[in-house]
C-alpha positions as CSV (number, residue, x, y, z in Angstrom):
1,X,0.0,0.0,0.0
2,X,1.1,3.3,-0.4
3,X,-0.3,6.9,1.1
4,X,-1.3,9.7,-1.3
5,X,-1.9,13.1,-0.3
6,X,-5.0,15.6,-1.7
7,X,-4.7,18.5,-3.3
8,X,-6.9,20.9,-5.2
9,X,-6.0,18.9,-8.2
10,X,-7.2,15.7,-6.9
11,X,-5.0,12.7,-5.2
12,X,-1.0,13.1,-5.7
13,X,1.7,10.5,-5.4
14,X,5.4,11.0,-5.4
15,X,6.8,7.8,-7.6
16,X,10.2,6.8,-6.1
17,X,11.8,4.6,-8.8
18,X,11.7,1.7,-6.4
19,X,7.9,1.7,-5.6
20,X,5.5,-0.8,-6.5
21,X,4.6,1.6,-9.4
22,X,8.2,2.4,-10.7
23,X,7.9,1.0,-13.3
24,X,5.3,-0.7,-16.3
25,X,3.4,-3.2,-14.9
26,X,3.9,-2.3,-11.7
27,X,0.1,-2.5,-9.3
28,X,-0.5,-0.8,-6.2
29,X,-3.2,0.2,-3.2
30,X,-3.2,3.6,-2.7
31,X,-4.8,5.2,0.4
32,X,-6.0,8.7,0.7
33,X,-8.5,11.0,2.9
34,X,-10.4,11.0,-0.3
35,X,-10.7,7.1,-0.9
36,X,-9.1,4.3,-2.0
37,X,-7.7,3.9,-5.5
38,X,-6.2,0.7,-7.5
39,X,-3.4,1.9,-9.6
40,X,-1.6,-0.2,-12.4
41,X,1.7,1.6,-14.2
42,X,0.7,0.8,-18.0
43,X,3.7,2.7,-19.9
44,X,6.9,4.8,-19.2
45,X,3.7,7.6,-18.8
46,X,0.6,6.1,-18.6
47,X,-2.2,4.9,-15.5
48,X,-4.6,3.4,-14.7
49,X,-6.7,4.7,-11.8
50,X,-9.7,2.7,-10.3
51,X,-12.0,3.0,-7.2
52,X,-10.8,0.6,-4.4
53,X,-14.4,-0.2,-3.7
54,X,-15.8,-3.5,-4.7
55,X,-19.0,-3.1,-6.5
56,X,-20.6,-6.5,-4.7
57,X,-20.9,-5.2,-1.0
58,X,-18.4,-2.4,-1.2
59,X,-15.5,-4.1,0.8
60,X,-11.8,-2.4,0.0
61,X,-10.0,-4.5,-3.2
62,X,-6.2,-4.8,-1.7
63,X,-5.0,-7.6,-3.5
64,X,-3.4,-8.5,-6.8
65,X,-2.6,-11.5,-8.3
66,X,-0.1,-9.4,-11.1
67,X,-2.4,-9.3,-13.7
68,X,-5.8,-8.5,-11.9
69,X,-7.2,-7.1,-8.3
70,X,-8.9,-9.2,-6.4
71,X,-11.8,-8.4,-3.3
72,X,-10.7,-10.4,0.0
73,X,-14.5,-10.7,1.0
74,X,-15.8,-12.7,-1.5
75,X,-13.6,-13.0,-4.3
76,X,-14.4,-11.1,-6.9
77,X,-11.8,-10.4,-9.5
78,X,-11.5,-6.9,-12.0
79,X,-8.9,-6.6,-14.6
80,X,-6.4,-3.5,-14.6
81,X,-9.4,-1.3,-16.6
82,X,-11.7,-2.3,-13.9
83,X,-13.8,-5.1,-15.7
84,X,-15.2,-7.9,-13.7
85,X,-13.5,-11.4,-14.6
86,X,-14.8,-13.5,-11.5
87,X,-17.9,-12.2,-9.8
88,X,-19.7,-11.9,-7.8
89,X,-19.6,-8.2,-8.7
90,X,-21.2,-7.5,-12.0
91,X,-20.5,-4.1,-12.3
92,X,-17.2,-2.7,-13.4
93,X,-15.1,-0.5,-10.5
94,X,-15.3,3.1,-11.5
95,X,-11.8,4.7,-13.9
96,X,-10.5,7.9,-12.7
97,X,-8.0,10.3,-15.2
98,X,-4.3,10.1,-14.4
99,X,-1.2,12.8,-15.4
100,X,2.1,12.3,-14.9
101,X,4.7,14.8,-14.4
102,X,8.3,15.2,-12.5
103,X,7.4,12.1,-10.8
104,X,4.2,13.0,-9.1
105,X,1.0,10.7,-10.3
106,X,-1.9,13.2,-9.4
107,X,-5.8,11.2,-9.9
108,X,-8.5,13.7,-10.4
């Protein structure tokens, strides 16, 4: 897990080159005052920002298997764009935008 911080531009993170999300591929938990947010590294640039909140019964999704995120309640599984592969969800967690810049991920 890692902490991010609000601003008036939305949820920043300062990306150490050793963190989960230092590089593509990389998948990590990120925990702010303003929610919970499922972030997955997808280029040398490019995010992918989802809600943390299971869309079955709302329990926090804080688990990966590498290629996916998983809910520890009942076991619901969503791919990096938020799709549902395993249910029982059926809806899709909600996509937030991403930038990039000087090393700070900000999620608005």
């Amino acid at each position: 897990m890692m902490n991010g911080s609000v601003t008036a531009t939305g949820v920043t993170v300062a990306l150490a080159a050793t963190s989960p999300l230092g590089s593509a591929g990389g998948m990590a938990l990120i925990a702010s005052n303003a929610g919970n947010f499922l972030v997955t590294r997808t280029g040398t640039t490019t995010f992918t920002a989802l809600t943390a909140q299971c869309t079955h019964e709302a329990c926090v999704v804080s688990s990966s298997t590498g290629q996916s995120f998983v809910c520890p309640c009942h076991g619901s599984e969503f791919d990096t764009t938020g799709r549902v592969i395993i249910g029982p969800a059926v809806a899709p967690l909600r996509q937030f935008q991403t930038q990039f810049a000087d090393g700070v991920l900000t999620i608005s």
